[in-house]
N, C-alpha and C positions, 0 to 999 in steps of 0.2 A: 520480417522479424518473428522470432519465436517466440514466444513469453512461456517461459519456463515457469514463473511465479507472482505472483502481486498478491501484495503484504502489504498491509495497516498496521505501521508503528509509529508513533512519534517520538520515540529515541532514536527512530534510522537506523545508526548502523553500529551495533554494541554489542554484548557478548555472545549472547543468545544469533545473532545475524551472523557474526563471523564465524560462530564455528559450528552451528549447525544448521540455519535457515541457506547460505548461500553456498552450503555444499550439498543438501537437498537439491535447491533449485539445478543444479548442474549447467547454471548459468556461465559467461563469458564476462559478464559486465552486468554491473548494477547500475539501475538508473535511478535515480531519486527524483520523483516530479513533488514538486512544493514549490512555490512562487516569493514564498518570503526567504526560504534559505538558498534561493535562486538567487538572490540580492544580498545576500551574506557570506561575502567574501572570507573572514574570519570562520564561521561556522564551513561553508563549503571546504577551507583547506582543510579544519581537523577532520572534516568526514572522510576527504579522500585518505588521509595519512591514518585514519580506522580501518579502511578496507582492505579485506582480507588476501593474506597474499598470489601474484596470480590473477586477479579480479582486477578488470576494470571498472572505475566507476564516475557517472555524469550527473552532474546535476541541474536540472533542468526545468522550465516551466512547464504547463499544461501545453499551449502554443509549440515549442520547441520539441518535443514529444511525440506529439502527433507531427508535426515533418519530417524528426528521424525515423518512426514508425513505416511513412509513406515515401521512403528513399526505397531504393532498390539495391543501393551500395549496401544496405543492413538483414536484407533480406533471411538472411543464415545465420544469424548473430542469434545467441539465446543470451534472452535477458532475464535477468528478478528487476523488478519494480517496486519502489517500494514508497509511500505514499505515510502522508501525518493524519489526512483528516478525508473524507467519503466525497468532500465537495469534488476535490482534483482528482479522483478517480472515475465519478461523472462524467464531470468534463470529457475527462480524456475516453470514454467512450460513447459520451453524443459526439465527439469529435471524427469516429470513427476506427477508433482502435479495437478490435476485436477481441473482448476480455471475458471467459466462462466462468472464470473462478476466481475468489478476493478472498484471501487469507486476511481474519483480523485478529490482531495479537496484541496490542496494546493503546489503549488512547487513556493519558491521567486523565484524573478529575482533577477538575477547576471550579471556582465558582463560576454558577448557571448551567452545571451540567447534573445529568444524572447517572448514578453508579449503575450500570446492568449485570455487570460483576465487578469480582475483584479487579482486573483488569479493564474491563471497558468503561468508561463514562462520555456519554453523549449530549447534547443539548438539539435543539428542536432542529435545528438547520442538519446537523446530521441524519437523525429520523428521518427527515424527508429526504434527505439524498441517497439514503441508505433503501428506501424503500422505491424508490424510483432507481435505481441501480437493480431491484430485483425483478422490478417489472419488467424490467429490460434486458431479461433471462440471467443475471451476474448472480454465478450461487455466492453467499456468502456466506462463509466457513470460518465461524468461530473455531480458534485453535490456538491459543497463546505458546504454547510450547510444546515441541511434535509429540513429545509424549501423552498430551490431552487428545483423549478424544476427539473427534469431527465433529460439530455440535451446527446446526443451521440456527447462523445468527438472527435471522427474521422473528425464529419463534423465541428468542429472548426477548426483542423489539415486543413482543406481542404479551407478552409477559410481563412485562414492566409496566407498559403501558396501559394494559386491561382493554385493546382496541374490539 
């Protein structure tokens, strides 16, 4: 499998993805790994009836991910990926997925999180996943919209935090 792209968004697949993150990628298929909208049949169908024309798109667990990853029948495929939150992108490289680069582009605030920008807001379970993803060589590339800058999101982490 190629990975053409992996992206942190939790809107998934919406204006900004249709018509310029998933023609950048110069993917074949999008894969959505998230565990809860793995299990949301309602949500799962309007995403695929989002995706952009042309694209395939799967939505899938952490588990289910890494077995299509380690198929051989997918081998040639270029995929984007695109992920809600830092934990399932973990995962899915202690699981063994080969991932250099994490585009992040959007996570709301909620309560119990904190703003690192306009766009980003994390809570502690992220931080840690986010900084064990870099230990683990994953550059992470703050970038909400391709027009923005390349910004390494660690030293926002680091910023905010005062570590």
């Amino acid at each position: 499998m190629i990975i053409t792209l992996a992206r942190i968004d939790d809107r998934l697949i919406h204006g900004q993805v249709t018509t310029v993150w998933s023609k950048k990628s110069k993917a074949d298929r999008i894969i959505i790994v998230d565990a809860d909208v793995y299990q949301d049949d309602i949500r799962k169908t309007l995403l695929k009836q989002a995706c952009p024309p042309g694209m395939k798109v799967n939505i899938v667990n952490v588990a289910k991910a890494i077995a299509v990853y380690n198929n051989p029948k997918y081998a040639d495929e270029k995929v984007f990926y695109l992920f809600t939150k830092p934990s399932e992108v973990l995962n899915l490289v202690k699981g063994g997925v080969a991932l250099n680069n994490l585009n992040i582009g959007g996570m709301q605030f909620r309560e119990g999180k904190t703003q690192v920008t306009k766009s980003i807001s994390v809570d502690s379970a992220d931080v840690v996943a986010f900084k064990e993803l870099d230990s683990l060589g994953v550059h992470l590339d703050l970038q909400v919209v391709e027009s923005d800058p390349h910004t390494n999101f660690m030293d926002k982490i680091a910023e905010k935090f005062k570590e």
